[in-house]
C-alpha positions as CSV (number, residue, x, y, z in Angstrom):
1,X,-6.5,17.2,65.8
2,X,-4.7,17.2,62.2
3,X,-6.9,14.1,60.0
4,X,-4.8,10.9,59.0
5,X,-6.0,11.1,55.6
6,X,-3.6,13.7,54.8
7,X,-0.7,14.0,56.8
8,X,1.5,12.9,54.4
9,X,-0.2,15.9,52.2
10,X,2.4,18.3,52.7
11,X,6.0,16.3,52.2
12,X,4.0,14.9,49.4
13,X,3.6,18.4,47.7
14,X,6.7,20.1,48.3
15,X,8.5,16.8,46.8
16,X,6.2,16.5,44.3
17,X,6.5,20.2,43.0
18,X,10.4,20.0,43.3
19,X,10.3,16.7,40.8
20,X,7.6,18.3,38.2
21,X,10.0,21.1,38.1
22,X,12.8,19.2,37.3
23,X,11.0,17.0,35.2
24,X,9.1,19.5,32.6
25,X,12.8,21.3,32.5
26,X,14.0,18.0,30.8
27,X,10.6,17.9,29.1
28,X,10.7,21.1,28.0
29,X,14.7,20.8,27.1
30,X,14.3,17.1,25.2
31,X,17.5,15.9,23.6
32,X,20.4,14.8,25.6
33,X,18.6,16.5,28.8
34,X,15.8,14.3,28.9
35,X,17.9,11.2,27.8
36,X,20.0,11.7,30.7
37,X,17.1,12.5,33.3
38,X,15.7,9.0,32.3
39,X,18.8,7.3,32.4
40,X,19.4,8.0,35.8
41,X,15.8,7.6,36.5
42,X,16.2,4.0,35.7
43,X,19.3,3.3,36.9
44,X,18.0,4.7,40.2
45,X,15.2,2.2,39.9
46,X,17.1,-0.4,39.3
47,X,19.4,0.3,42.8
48,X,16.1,0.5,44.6
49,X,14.9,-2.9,43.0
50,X,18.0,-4.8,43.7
51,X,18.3,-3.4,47.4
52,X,14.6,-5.0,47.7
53,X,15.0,-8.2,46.6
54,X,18.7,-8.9,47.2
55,X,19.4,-8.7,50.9
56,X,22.8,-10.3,50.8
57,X,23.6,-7.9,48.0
58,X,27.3,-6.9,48.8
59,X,27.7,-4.0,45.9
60,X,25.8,-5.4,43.0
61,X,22.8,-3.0,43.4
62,X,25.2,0.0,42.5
63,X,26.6,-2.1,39.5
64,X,23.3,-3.4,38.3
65,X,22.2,0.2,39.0
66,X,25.1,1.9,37.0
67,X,24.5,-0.3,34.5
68,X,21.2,0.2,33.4
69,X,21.6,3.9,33.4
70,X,24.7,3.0,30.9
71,X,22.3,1.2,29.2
72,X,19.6,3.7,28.6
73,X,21.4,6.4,28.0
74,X,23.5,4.8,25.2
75,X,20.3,3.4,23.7
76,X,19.2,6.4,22.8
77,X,21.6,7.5,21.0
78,X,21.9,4.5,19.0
79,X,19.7,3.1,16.1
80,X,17.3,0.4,17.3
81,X,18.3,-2.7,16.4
82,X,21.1,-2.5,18.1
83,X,19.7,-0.7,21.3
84,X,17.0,-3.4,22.1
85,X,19.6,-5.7,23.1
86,X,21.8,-3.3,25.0
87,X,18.4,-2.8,27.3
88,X,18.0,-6.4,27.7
89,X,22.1,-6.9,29.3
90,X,21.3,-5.1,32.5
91,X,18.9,-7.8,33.1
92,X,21.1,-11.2,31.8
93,X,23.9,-9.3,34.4
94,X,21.5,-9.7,37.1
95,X,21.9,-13.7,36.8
96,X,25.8,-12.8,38.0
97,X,24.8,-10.8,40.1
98,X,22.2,-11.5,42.2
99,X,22.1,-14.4,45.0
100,X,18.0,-14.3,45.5
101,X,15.0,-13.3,43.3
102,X,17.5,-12.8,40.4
103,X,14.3,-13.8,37.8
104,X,12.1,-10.9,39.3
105,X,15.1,-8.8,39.2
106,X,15.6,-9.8,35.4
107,X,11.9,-9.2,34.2
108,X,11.4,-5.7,36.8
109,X,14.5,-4.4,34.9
110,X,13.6,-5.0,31.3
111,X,10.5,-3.6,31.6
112,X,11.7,-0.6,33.6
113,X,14.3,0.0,30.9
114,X,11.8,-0.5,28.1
115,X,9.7,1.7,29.7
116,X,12.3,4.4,30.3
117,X,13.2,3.7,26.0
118,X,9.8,4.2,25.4
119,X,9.6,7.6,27.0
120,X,12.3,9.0,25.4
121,X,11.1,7.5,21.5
122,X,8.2,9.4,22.8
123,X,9.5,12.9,23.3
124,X,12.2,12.4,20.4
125,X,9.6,11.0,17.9
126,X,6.6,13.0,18.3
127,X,7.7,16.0,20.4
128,X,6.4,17.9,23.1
129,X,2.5,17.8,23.2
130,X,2.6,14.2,23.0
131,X,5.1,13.7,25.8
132,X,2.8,16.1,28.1
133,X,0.0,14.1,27.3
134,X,1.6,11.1,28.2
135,X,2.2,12.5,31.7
136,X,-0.8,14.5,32.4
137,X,-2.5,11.1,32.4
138,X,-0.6,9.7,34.3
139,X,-0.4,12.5,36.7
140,X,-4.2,13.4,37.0
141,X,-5.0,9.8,37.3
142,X,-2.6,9.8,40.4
143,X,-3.9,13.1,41.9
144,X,-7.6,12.3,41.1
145,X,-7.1,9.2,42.8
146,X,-5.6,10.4,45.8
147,X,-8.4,12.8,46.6
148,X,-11.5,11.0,45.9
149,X,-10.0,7.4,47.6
150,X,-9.7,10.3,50.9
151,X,-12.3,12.1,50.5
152,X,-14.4,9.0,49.1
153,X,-13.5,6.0,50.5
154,X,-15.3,3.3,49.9
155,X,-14.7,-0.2,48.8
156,X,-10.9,-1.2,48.4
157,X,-9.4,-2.2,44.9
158,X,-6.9,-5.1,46.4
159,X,-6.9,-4.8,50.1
160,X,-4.6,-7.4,50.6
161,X,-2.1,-5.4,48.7
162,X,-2.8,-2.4,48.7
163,X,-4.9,-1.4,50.9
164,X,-4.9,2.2,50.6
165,X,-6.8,2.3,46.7
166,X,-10.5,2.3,46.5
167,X,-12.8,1.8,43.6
168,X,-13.6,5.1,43.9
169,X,-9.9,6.7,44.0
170,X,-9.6,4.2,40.9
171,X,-12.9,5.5,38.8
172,X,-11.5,9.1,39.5
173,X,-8.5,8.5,37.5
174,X,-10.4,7.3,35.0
175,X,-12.3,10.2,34.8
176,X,-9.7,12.3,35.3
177,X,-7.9,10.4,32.1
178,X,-10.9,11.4,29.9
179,X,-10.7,14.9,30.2
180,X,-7.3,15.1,29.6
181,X,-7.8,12.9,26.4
182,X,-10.8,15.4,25.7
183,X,-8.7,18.2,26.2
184,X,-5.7,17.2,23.8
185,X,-8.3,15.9,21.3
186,X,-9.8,19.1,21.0
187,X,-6.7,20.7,20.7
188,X,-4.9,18.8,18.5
189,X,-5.8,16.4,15.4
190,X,-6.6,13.4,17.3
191,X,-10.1,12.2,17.4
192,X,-12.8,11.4,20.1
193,X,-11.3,8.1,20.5
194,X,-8.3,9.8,22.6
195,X,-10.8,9.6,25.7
196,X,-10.7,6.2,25.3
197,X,-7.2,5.4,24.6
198,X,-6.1,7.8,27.8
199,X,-8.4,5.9,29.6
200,X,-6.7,2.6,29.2
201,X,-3.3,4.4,29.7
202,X,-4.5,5.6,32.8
203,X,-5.2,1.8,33.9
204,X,-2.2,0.9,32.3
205,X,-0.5,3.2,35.1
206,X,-2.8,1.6,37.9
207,X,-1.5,-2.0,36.7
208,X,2.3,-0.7,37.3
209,X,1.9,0.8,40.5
210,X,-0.6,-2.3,42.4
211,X,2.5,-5.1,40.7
212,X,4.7,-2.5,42.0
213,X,2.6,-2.4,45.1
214,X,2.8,-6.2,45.1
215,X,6.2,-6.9,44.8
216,X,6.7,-4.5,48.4
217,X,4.9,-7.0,50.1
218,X,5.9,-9.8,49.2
219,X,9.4,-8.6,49.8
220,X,7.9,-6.9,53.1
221,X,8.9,-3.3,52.4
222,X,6.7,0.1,52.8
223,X,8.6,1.7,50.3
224,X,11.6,0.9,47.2
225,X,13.8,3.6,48.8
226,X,13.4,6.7,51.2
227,X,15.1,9.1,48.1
228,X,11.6,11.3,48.1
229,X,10.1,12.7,51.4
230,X,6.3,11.5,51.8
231,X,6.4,9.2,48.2
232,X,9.2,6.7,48.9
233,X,11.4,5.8,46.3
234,X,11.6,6.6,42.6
235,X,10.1,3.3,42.2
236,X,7.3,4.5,44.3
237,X,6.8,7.8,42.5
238,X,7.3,6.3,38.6
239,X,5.6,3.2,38.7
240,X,2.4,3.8,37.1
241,X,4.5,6.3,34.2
242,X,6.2,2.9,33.7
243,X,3.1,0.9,32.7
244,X,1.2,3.7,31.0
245,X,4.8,3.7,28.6
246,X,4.9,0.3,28.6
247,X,1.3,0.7,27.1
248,X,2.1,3.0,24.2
249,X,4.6,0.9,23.4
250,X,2.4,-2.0,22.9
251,X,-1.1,-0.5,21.8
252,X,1.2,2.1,19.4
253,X,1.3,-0.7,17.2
254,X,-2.6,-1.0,17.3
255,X,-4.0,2.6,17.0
256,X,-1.2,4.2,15.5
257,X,0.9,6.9,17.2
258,X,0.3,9.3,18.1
259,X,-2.8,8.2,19.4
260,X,-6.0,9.2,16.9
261,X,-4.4,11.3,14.9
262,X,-3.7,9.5,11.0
């Protein structure tokens, strides 16, 4: 008899491998490559949103979808000041657009869209090693939680939300985080302190995906879409990259970017 633990394990890796291929292509590629990948990355998100909250939707998840990707992908290519209120129209469109939970719909979008901004200032800014070690965090913290909160158990995080995350699933990204932070400080300029700071990226990515997890049940879905067999929706698979860039955006400011290194 096969264990429930993990039998979603295998649609989970051939999925998964398929979308780090793709993604560390546009990685890899930067530029207009990785601009568009994100673009229709958050318009995506943005379809899956609005086909959550709006049931009575008619065809504004496609426009408010389309829309955002417009958005970010013209951002990027334009200077700042004029981009940051270009990613904040998708989300005053939503008033128009949406018959029911038009304010989540408005606050979900700008910060998906931020986020998406963030990741591309990111790659175009500081280039590649810093764009890996944004998603190695991210991506270790997810993995390392996945197999210790199996193979562990223990304790739950938020039961009443998400009842599948332990404490210890939870610690093990942390730890998880630090070596990567050890790793890249070691092999880069940055000092000791980028344990630390991937550390707080990693919660930073465990924040996105519990509100994500959140805002599933209180709209009563599983998952944002069925786009990814055994992760769901793009939503789903990209919520925790969205607050860990959300993060650097913010704490950026603080430490200086990138992270350690003067």
């Amino acid at each position: 008899m096969s264990d429930p633990r993990w039998e979603d394990l295998a649609a989970r890796v051939a999925s998964g491998v398929g979308l780090v291929a793709v993604g560390m292509a546009a990685v890899w590629a930067g530029g207009l490559w990785f601009h568009i990948l994100i673009a229709v990355i958050c318009g995506l998100m943005v379809w899956e949103l609005v086909s959550m909250l709006d049931t009575a939707r008619s065809a504004s998840q496609y426009i408010l979808g389309a829309a955002a990707a417009a958005a970010a992908l013209i951002a990027a290519e334009i200077p700042p000041g004029f981009a940051l209120p270009l990613l904040m129209l998708p989300s005053m469109l939503g008033f128009a657009r949406m018959e029911r939970r038009a304010a989540t719909y408005a606050v979900f979008t700008a910060l998906i869209l931020l986020a998406g901004y963030g990741m591309m200032a990111v790659r175009d800014d500081f280039g590649l090693v810093w764009m890996a070690w944004l998603v190695l965090v991210v991506v270790v913290t997810d993995v390392a939680g996945y197999f210790a909160g199996r193979m562990i158990g223990g304790p739950k995080l938020w039961p009443l939300v998400s009842p599948k995350k332990t404490w210890s699933g939870t610690v093990a990204g942390w730890i998880g985080a630090a070596v990567v932070g050890i790793l890249f400080a070691k092999a880069t300029a940055a000092g000791p302190g980028l344990a630390g700071i991937s550390i707080a990226v990693s919660m930073a990515s465990q924040i996105g995906d519990i509100g994500e997890s959140a805002l599933k049940r209180r709209e009563g879905v599983k998952d944002s879409s069925h786009l990814i067999p055994g992760h769901g929706g793009l939503l789903d698979r990209f919520d925790g990259m969205l607050g860990a860039a959300l993060f650097i955006l913010i704490a950026g400011q603080i430490v200086g970017f990138p992270p350690g290194v003067q």
